[in-house]
Structure formats: structure tokens, C-alpha cells
C-alpha positions in Angstrom: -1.3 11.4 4.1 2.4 10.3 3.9 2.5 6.8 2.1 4.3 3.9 4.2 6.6 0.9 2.6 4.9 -2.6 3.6 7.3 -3.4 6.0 6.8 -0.2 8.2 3.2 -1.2 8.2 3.6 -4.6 9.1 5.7 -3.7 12.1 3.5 -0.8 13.2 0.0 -3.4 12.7 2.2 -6.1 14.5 2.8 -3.9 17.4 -0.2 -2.5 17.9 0.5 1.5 17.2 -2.2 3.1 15.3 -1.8 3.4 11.9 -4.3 6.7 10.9 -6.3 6.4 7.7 -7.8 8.7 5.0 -11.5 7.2 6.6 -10.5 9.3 9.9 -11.0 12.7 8.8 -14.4 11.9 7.6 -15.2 9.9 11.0 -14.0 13.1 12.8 -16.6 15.7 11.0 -19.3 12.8 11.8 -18.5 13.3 15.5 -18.2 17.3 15.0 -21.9 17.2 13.5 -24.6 18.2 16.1 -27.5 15.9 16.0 -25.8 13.7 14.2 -27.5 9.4 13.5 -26.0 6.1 14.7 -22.6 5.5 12.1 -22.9 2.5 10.2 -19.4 1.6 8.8 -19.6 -1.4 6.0 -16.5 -2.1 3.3 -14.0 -5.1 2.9 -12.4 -7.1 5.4 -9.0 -6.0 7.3 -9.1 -2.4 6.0 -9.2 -1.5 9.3 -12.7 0.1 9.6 -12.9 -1.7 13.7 -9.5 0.0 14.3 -10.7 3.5 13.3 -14.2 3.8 15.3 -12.6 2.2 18.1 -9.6 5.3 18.1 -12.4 7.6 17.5 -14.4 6.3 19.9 -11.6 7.4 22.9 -12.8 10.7 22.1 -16.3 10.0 23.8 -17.6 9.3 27.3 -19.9 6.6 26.3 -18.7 4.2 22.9 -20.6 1.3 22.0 -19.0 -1.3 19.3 -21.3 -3.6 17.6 -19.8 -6.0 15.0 -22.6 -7.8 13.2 -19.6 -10.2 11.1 
């Protein structure tokens, strides 16, 4: 993944374009896997783990979000 000066990245975050992350690769073989179990994301604050299961989750008919914070 390219890296980005800070002040790229604060305008993309400020105007609401998607930055991808190294998490989403992993996120997408979750999705590939058949049978696969509920995904339980847990890490620090404003990494952007809500950001990336919400884009992955416009990939699926049904998406529930539930943010236990």
C-alpha cells in the first residue's frame, strides 16, 4: 500500500473519501470464506476499524453494525 503525507490524509478523512487500509484485504478473505462466524473487530480508537466493515459491508445484501463503545 502507497504511503500518504498527513495532510493528504487529513483532507481525504475530512471529506469523507475512503481511505483503504492494510485491515481490508484480510476483511475481504473473511467475506470470501464459506461458512464463515460473526466478525468481531477489537483494536484502538480512530484506526478506522468502523470505516472498514462499514465499506465492506456495501458488498452484502444484508449488513448489520453493532458498536458495543
Amino acid at each position: 500500500m502507497p504511503s500518504i503525507d498527513s495532510n493528504k490524509a487529513l483532507f481525504l478523512l475530512s471529506s469523507g473519501v475512503y481511505v483503504p487500509r492494510k485491515i481490508d484485504r484480510l476483511l475481504e478473505g473473511w467475506a470470501a470464506e464459506a461458512g464463515r462466524k460473526p466478525l468481531v473487530l477489537r483494536g484502538a480508537r480512530q484506526t478506522g476499524k468502523s470505516s472498514s466493515v462499514r465499506e465492506l459491508g456495501k458488498g452484502f445484501d444484508l449488513f448489520l453494525e453493532l458498536n458495543l463503545e
